[in-house]
C-alpha positions in Angstrom: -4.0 -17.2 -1.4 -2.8 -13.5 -1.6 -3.2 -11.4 1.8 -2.7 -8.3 -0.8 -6.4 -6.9 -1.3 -6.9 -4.7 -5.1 -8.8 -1.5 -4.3 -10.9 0.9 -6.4 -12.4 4.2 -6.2 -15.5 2.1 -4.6 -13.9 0.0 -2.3 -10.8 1.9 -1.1 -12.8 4.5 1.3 -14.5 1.6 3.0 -10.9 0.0 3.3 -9.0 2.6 5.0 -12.2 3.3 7.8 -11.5 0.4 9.5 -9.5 0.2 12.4 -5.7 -0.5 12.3 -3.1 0.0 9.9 -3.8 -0.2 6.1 -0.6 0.1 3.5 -1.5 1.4 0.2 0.8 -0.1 -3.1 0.4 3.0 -5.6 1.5 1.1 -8.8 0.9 0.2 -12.5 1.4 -2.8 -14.4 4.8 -1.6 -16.8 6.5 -0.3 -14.3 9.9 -2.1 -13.7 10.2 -1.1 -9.9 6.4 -2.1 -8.8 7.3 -5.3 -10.3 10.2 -5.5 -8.3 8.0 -4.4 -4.8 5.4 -6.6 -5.5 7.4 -9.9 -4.0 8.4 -8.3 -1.3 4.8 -6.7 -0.5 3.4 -10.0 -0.5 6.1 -11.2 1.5 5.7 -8.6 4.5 1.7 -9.0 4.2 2.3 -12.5 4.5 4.6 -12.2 7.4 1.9 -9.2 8.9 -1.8 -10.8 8.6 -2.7 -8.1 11.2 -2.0 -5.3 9.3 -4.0 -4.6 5.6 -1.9 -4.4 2.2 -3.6 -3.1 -0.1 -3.1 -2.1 -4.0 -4.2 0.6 -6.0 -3.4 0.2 -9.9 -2.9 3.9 -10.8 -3.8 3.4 -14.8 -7.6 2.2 -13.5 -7.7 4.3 -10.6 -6.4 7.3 -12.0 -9.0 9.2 -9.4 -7.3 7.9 -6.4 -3.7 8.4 -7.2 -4.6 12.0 -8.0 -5.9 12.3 -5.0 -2.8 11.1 -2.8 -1.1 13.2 -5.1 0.9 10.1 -6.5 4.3 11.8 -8.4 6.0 8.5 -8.9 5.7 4.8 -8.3 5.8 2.9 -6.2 4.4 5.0 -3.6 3.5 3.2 -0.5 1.2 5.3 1.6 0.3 4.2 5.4 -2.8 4.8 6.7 -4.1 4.3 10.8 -7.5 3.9 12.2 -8.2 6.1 8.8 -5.8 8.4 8.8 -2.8 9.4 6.3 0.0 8.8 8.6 3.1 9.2 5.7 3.6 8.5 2.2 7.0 7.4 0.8 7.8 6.7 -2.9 10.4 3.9 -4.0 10.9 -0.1 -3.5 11.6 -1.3 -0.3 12.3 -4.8 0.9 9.8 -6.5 3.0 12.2 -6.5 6.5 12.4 -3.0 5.9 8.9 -2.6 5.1 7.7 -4.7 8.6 10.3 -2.6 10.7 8.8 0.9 9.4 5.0 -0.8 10.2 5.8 -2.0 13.4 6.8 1.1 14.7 3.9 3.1 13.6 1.5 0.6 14.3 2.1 0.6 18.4 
């Protein structure tokens, strides 16, 4: 069972209101990084249950990645209690991903 939740421009504003910390996967299908990330997103989202990974497929939700003003991908973007804490393009490994959470999140 993935931990990792798809969002859309109907579901993602309800998504990010709730309380705690949200992380956003900006990515498409043929893109050679997101594939990459995408292990190692469901690897920290397995290893964090309390936090909310989340992924937003920019070629259907062209909308929303306009909106975070998504340049490349993958962008993760971390949101608390709702609001846009930071926003940081490129793969990262899962350790890395936990550590940069885990210090936001307290």
């Amino acid at each position: 069972m993935s931990t990792v939740t798809d969002l859309t421009t109907e579901t993602f504003a309800d998504a990010i209101k709730e309380p705690g910390l949200t992380v956003v996967d900006f990515w498409a299908p043929w893109c050679g990084p997101c594939r990459q990330m995408a292990p190692q997103f469901e690897k920290a989202a397995a290893l964090r249950p309390d936090y909310r990974f989340t992924k937003v497929n920019i070629d259907d939700e062209p909308a929303l990645a306009q909106a975070f003003e998504v340049r490349s991908i993958p962008t993760l973007a971390v949101i608390k209690d709702g609001q846009l804490l930071g926003m940081a393009p490129g793969a990262v490994a899962a350790d890395q991903l936990i550590e940069a959470l885990d210090r936001v999140a307290a």
